[in-house]
C-alpha positions in Angstrom: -82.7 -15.4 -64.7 -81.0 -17.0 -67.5 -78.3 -19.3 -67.1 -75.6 -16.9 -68.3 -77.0 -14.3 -66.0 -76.5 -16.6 -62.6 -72.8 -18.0 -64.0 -72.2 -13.6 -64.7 -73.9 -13.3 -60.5 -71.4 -15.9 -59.3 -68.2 -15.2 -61.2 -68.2 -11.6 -59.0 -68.2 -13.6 -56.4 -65.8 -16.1 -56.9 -63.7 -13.4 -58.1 -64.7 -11.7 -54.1 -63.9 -14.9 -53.0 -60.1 -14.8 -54.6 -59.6 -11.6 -53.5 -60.9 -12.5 -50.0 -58.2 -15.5 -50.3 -55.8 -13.6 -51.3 -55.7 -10.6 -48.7 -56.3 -13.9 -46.2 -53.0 -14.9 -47.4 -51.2 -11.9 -47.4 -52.3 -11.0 -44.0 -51.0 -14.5 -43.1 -48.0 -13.9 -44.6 -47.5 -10.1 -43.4 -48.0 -12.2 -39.7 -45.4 -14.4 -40.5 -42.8 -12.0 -41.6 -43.6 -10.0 -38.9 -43.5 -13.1 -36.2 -40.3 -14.2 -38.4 -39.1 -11.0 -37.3 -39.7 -11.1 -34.0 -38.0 -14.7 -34.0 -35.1 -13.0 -35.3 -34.7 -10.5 -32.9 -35.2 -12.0 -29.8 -32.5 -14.8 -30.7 -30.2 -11.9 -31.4 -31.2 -10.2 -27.9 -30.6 -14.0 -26.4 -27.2 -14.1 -28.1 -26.4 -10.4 -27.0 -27.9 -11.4 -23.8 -25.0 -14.6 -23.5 -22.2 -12.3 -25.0 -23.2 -9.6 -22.4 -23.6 -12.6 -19.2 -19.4 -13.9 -20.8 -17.8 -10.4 -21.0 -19.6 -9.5 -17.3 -18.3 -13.3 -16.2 -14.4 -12.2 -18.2 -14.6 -8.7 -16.2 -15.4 -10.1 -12.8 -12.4 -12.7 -13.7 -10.1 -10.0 -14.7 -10.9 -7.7 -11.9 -10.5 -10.5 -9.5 -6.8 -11.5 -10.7 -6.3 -8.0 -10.7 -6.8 -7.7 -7.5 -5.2 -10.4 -6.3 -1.9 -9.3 -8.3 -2.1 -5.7 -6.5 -2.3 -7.2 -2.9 0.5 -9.6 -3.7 2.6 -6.7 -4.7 1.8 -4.8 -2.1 3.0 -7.9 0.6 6.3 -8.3 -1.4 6.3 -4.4 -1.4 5.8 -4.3 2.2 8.3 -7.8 3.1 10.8 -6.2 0.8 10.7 -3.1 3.3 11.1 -4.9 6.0 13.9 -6.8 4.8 16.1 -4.1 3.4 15.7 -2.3 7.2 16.7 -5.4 9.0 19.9 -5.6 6.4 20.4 -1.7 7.1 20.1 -2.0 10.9 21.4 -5.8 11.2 24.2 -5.3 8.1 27.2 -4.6 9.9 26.8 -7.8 12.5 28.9 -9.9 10.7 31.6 -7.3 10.2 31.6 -6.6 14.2 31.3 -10.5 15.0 34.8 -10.7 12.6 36.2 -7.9 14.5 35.5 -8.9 18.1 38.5 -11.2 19.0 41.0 -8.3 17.5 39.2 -6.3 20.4 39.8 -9.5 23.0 43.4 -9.3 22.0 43.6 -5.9 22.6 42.5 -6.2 26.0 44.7 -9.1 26.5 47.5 -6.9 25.3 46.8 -3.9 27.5 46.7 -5.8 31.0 49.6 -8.0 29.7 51.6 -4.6 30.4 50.1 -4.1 33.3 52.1 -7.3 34.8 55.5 -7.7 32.2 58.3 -5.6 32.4 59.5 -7.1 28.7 58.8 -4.1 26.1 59.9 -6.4 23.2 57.3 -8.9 24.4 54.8 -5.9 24.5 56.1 -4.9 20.8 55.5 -8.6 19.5 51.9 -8.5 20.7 51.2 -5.5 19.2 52.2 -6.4 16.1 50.2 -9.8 15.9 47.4 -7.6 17.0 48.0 -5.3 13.9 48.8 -8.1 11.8 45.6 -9.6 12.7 43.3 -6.7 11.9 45.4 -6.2 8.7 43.9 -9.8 7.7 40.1 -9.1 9.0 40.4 -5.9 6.5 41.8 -8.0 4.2 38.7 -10.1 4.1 36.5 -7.2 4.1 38.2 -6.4 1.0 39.5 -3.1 2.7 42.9 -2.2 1.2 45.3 0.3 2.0 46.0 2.8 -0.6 49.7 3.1 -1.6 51.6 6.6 -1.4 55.0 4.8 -0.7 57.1 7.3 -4.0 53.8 7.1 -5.7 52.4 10.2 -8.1 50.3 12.8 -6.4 46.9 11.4 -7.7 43.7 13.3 -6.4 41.6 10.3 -7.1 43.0 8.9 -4.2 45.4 11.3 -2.2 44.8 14.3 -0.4 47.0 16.8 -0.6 47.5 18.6 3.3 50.8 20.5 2.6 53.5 20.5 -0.1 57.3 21.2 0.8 60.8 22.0 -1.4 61.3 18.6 -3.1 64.7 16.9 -1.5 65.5 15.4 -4.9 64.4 16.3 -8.3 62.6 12.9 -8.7 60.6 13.7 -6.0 59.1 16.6 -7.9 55.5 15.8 -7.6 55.2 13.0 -5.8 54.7 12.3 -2.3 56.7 12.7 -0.1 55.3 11.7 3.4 51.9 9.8 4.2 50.3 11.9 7.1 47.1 9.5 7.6 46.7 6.3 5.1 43.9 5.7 3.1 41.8 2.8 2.4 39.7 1.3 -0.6 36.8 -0.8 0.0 35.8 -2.5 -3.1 38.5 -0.8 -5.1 36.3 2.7 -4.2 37.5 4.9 -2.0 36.4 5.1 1.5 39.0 7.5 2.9 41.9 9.7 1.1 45.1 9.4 2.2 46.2 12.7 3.7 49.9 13.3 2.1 52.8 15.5 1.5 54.0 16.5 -1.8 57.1 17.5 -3.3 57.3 20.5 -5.5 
């Protein structure tokens, strides 16, 4: 073979040798994309793997306050209860501790005039008695309702009869107080039962 011949044999297979070289290195590089790839994706499955492990952790967290909020509402539900039944069933205990020595005067009053013969010495204690229960309502912000030549008023009077009017002033108004009445709190607790002129 000439020399031409040999450098014409070996060029075909320096040119095989390129193209040898060159699928080598695409291949290499096809791996390393693909590996690049894979990289990729399993750091974003690791990071969805972290978000995933912090919202579980947030949820437990959340779930945990929630219920711990629920059973503490449920005590002050419950306490609450309870207190607002002792208040209904204990309430008035105040009230009757005020109203007790009125009652021991009362009794002191009645076997007073089982011994005295004085009436006006009756009459006096009856009247302290009176005037002392006037000042225990008093403090219970219990007041009397007025009728005294008041104007018939159905807010606060009740009206049991009505009779000829003795004056022409009277038109209208009251005339007699059959039972009083009584405000607690300025609201009205019982209507005053009353005549009225017409």
């Amino acid at each position: 073979m000439t020399q031409e011949h040999e450098e014409l044999v070996q060029k075909p297979e320096l040119n095989t040798d390129n193209e040898e070289i060159q699928s080598f290195d695409e291949s290499q590089e096809s791996t390393l994309t693909e590996e690049g790839d894979e990289i990729a994706a399993a750091t974003e499955s690791d990071k969805m793997a972290v978000e995933l492990a912090e919202l579980k952790a947030k949820y437990a967290e959340l779930n945990n306050s929630h219920l711990r909020l629920m059973a503490e509402f449920d005590n002050y539900r419950k306490r609450t209860l309870k207190e607002k039944a002792d208040l209904i069933k204990n309430g008035g205990e105040s009230t009757i501790l005020r109203i007790l020595p009125v009652i021991d005067d009362f009794e002191r009053a009645i076997n007073a005039t089982k011994n005295t013969s004085d009436i006006n010495a009756v009459k006096e204690g009856v009247e302290l008695i009176y005037n002392k229960f006037g000042e225990f309502l008093k403090q219970n912000n219990v007041t009397a309702i007025e009728t005294e030549n008041s104007e018939f008023n159905t807010e606060f009077h009740e009206a049991i009869t009505t009779i000829p009017a003795p004056t022409p002033e009277l038109k209208g108004k009251i005339v007699d107080c059959v039972q009083k009445g009584y405000l607690l709190n300025e609201k009205v607790i019982r209507f005053a039962k009353v005549v009225v002129g017409e």
